[in-house]
N, C-alpha and C positions, 0 to 999 in steps of 0.2 A: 855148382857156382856158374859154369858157363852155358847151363838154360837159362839162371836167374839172368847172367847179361845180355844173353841174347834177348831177352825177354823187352830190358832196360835200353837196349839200344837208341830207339828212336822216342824213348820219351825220357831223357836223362841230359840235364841242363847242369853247368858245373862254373865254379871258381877257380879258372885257371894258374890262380898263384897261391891260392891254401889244397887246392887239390880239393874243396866242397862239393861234392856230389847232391842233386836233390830231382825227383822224380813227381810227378802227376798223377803214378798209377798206386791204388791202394796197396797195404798186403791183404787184403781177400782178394783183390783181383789178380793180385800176383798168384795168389796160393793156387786159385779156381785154375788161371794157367798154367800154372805147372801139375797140376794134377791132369788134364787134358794130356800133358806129355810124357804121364804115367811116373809123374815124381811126386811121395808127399811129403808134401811141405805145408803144414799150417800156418794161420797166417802170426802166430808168436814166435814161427821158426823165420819166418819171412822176415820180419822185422828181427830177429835178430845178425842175421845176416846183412839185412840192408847197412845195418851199423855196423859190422863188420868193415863193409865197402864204402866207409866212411858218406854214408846217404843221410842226411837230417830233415824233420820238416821245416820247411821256409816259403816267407810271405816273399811278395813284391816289396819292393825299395824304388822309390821315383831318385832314382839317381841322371839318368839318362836325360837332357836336353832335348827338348823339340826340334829347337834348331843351335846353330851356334856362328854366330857372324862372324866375318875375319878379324875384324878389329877389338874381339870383345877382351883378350887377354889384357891387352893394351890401355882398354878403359880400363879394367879390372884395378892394373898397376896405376892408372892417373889415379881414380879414387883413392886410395892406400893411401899416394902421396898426398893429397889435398886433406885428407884426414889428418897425417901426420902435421904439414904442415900448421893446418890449424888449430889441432891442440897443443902445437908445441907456443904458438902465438897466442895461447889462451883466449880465442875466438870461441864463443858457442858455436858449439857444432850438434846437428839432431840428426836424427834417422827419422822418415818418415815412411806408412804405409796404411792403409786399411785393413784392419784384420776380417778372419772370414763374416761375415752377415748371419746374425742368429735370429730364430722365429723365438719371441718371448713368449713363456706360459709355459704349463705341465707339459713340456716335450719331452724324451730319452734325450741325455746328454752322453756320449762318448764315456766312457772311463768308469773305474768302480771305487766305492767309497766300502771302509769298514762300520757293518750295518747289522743289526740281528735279524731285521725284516728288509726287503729289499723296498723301495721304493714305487708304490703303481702311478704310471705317468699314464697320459691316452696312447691308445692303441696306431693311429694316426698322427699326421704332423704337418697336416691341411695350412697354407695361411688363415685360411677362414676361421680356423679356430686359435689362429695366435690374440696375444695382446697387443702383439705390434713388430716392428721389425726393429732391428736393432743391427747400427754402421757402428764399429768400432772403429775408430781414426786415433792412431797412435802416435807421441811425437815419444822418442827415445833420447833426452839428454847423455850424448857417449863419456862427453866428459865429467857428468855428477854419476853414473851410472843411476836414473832415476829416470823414470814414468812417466806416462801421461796422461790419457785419453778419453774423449768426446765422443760418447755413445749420441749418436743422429739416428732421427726416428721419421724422417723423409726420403732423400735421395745422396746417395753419392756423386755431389757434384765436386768440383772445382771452388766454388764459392764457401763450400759445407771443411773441404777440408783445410783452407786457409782460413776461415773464421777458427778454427782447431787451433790452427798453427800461434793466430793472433789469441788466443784465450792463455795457450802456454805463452807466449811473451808476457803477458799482462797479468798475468798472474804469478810466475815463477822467472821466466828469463829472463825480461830487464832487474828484478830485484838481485839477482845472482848475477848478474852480467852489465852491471847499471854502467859504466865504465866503457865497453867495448860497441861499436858502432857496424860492426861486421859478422853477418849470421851466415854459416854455412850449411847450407841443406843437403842429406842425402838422401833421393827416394827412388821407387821404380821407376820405371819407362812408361807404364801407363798408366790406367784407373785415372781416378779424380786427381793425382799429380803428374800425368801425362806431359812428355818432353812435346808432346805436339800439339797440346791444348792453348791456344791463345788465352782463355780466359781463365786459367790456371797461373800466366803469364802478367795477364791484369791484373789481379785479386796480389800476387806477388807484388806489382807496382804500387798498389793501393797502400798497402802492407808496410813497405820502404819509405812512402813519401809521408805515413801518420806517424811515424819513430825514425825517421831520418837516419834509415840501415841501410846501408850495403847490403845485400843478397848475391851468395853465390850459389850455386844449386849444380850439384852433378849427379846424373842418374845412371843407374846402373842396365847394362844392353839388357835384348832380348833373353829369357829363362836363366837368368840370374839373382831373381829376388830372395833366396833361400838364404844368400851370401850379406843380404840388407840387415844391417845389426839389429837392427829390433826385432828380424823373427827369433832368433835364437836366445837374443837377450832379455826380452819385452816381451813379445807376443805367447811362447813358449811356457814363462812362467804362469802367465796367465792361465792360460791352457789346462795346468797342470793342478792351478787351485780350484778351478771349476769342476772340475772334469770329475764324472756321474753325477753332478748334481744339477737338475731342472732348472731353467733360468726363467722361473716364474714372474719374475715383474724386471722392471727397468732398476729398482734400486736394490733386488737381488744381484744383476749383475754387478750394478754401482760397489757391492758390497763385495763382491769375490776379488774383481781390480783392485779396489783399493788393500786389501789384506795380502796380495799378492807380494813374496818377499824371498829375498834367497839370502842363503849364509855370507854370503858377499857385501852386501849393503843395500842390494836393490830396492827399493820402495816404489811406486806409484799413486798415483790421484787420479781421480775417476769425475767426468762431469755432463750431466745430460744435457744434450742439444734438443730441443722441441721445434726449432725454426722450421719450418715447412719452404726447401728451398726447391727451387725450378729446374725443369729440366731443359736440354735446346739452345741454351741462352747463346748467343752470337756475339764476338768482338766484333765491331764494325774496322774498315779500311783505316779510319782517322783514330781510332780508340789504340790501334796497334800501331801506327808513328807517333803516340806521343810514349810508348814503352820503352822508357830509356834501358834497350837491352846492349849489353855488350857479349857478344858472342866471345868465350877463349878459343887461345891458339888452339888447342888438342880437341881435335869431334865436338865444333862449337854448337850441335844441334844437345847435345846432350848434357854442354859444358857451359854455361854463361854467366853472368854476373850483372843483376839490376838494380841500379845505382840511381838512389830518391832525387828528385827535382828541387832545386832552390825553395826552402819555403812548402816541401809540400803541392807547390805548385803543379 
């Protein structure tokens, strides 16, 4: 045992509060090694020793932050609150995000389905040989626990994910929410709902001044999107009902969304966007003073409230 650790020394990674052990190096490479130092060990002796020293295989986990700002806890807990608060006030409240961008057509999809024959996708997964490309833009109602999303088959702009946002009003939020004049948004930091997008900002004003909403919007800081309810509530289940199966056309996927359901009540709706939107687009100096923004007290770059003009005006 103390060749095997010497062995392990310098390639032996662990959990320092369950005591997990896990290593890089094979048991044939282990065994080859200690047969060099005149010990045998095969490698079904190797591996059962390794278990012995409580060693298991184990993948990576993206738990780890890139970065982590000083004030992110802080935001963490405004969010919480404003959550709170607004479902206690019976305000719609959404989660918003783009889920990952799939190539359409016979590709390998992640995950395995129960099959007699496996499925043959192409070999390749070229866009050249896609159908097209496919923007999932998710709105997450927290307090119906219910769906949403607007597969785009252009770009993720700004303009693409607020038409999203105005499809779910107009078709599901003001009829459940016909009453209430005040929407609260929760999205990441960047992408096409970027806290520093002017024109994410505009498309927001536009948005308030055609339904006469209050908009309050708070985003969550830097490598904290995991913690955004729709991946683990929304985006996840989806995941889970696709997953090995090829997302040959736009109304295959239409078709996996919408059947997407968990023991809970969750349901979603599914709807294609074809608009062919631009990219580059610029708010001008005068288009940004008429954005009736009201920055909040707490990280007002993160935290604001855009409140519609007389009339639409």
């Amino acid at each position: 045992m103390k060749a095997l650790d010497e062995l392990l020394q310098d390639a032996t990674a662990g959990d320092p509060v369950t005591g997990l052990k896990w290593t890089h190096k094979t048991p044939e490479k282990l065994s080859r090694q200690l047969k060099r130092k005149r010990f045998q060990a095969g490698r079904t002796t190797v591996r059962r020793l390794l278990a012995e020293q409580g060693y298991t295989l184990r993948v990576n986990r993206k738990r780890l932050s890139a970065k982590q700002v000083p004030c992110r806890d802080r935001q963490m807990r405004y969010i919480a609150r404003k959550r709170r608060a607004a479902l206690k006030a019976g305000f719609p409240l959404i989660s918003v995000d783009t889920k990952k961008k799939e190539l359409v057509g016979n590709f390998k999809n992640a995950g395995c389905t129960w099959r007699r024959q496996p499925l043959d996708v192409l070999e390749t997964d070229f866009p050249s040989q896609a159908v097209g490309k496919a923007i999932p833009y998710g709105i997450y109602d927290i307090r119906r626990n219910m769906g949403f999303v607007v597969i785009g088959s252009s770009h993720e702009t700004a303009a693409f994910a607020m038409a999203a946002i105005r499809t779910w009003w107009m078709r599901v939020g003001r009829r459940h929410y016909e009453d209430q004049h005040h929407l609260f948004i929760q999205a990441d930091g960047g992408g096409a709902n970027s806290w520093r997008s002017w024109l994410w900002k505009a498309k927001l004003q536009a948005l308030a001044d055609e339904f006469q909403l209050t908009i309050t919007v708070t985003h969550f800081p830097p490598s904290t999107s995991k913690w955004n309810p729709i991946e683990h509530r929304m985006f996840s289940v989806i995941s889970q009902n696709w997953a090995g199966q090829p997302l040959v056309s736009y109304e295959t996927m239409l078709k996996f969304i919408r059947t997407a359901k968990t023991d809970t009540g969750f349901r979603c709706q599914a709807w294609l966007d074809t608009t062919e939107y631009q990219t580059g687009l610029k708010v001008t100096t005068e288009h940004r003073a008429h954005i009736n923004l009201k920055p909040l007290r707490v990280f007002p770059n993160w935290n604001y409230t855009i409140e519609p003009h007389d009339n639409g005006a």
